[in-house]
TORTI-247065 format. One record per residue (C-alpha): residue number from 1; chain; x, y, z. Coordinates in steps of 0.1 Angstrom, whole numbers, m for minus. Example, Ala and Ser with C-alpha at 12.3 -4.5 7.8 and 13.67 -1.06 7.14 Angstrom:
2
DOKE; resi; chain; u; v; w
DOKE; 1; A; 123; m45; 78
DOKE; 2; A; 137; m11; 71
This chain:
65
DOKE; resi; chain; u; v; w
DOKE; 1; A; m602; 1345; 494
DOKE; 2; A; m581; 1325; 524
DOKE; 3; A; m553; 1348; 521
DOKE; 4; A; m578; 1379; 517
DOKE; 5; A; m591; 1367; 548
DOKE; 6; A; m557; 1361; 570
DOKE; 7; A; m542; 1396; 556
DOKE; 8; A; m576; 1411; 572
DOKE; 9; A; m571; 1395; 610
DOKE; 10; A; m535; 1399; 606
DOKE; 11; A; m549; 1441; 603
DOKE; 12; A; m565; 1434; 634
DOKE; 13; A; m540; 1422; 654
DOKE; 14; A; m518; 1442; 649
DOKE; 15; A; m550; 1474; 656
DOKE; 16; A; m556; 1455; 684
DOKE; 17; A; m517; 1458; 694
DOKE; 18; A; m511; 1491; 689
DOKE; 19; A; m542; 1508; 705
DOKE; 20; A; m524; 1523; 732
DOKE; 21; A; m514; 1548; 711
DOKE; 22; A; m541; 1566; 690
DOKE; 23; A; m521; 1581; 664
DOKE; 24; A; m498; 1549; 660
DOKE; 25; A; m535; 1531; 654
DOKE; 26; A; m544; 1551; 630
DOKE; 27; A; m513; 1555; 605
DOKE; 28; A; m514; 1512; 613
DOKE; 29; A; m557; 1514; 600
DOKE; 30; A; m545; 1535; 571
DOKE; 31; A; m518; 1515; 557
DOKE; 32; A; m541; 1484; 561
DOKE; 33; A; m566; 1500; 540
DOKE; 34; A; m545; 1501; 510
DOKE; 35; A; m529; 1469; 512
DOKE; 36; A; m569; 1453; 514
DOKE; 37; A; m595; 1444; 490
DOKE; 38; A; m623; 1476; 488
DOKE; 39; A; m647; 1441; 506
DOKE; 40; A; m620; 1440; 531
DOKE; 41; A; m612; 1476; 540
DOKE; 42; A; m653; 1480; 544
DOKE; 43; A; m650; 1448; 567
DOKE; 44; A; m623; 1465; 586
DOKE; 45; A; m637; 1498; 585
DOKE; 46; A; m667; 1483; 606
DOKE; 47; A; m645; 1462; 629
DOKE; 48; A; m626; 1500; 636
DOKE; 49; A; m661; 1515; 645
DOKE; 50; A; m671; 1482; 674
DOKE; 51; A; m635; 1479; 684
DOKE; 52; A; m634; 1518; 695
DOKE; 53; A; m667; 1520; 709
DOKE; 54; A; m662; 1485; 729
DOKE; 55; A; m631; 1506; 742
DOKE; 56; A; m649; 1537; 751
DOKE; 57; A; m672; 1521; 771
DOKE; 58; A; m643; 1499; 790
DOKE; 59; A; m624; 1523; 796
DOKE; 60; A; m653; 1543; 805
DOKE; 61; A; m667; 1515; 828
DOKE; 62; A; m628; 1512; 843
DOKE; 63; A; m624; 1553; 854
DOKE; 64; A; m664; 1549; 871
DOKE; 65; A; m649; 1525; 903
């Protein structure tokens, strides 16, 4: 369970790394999904969906000043 749970913020830090670049984040959010636990990937799945949207709406917030 531990090591289920390190392998699962070690995902998103390295997501969180490679965001820049959309296509890069994605091939990293795929490979993570099959080296997790179907709990896990679901965890991360819904991590993806607030991490993106936070992002939107910074980077939407940044371009509107």
């Amino acid at each position: 369970m531990e090591e289920e749970n390190n392998q699962l913020e070690f995902y998103k830090t390295i997501l969180t790394k490679v965001s820049f670049d959309r296509i890069l984040f994605e091939k990293e959010f795929n490979k993570a999904l099959i080296g997790l636990s179907n709990k896990d990937s679901d965890e991360l799945r819904r991590w993806k969906r607030k991490f993106l949207f936070d992002k939107f709406q910074s980077d939407l917030i940044r371009k509107s000043f």
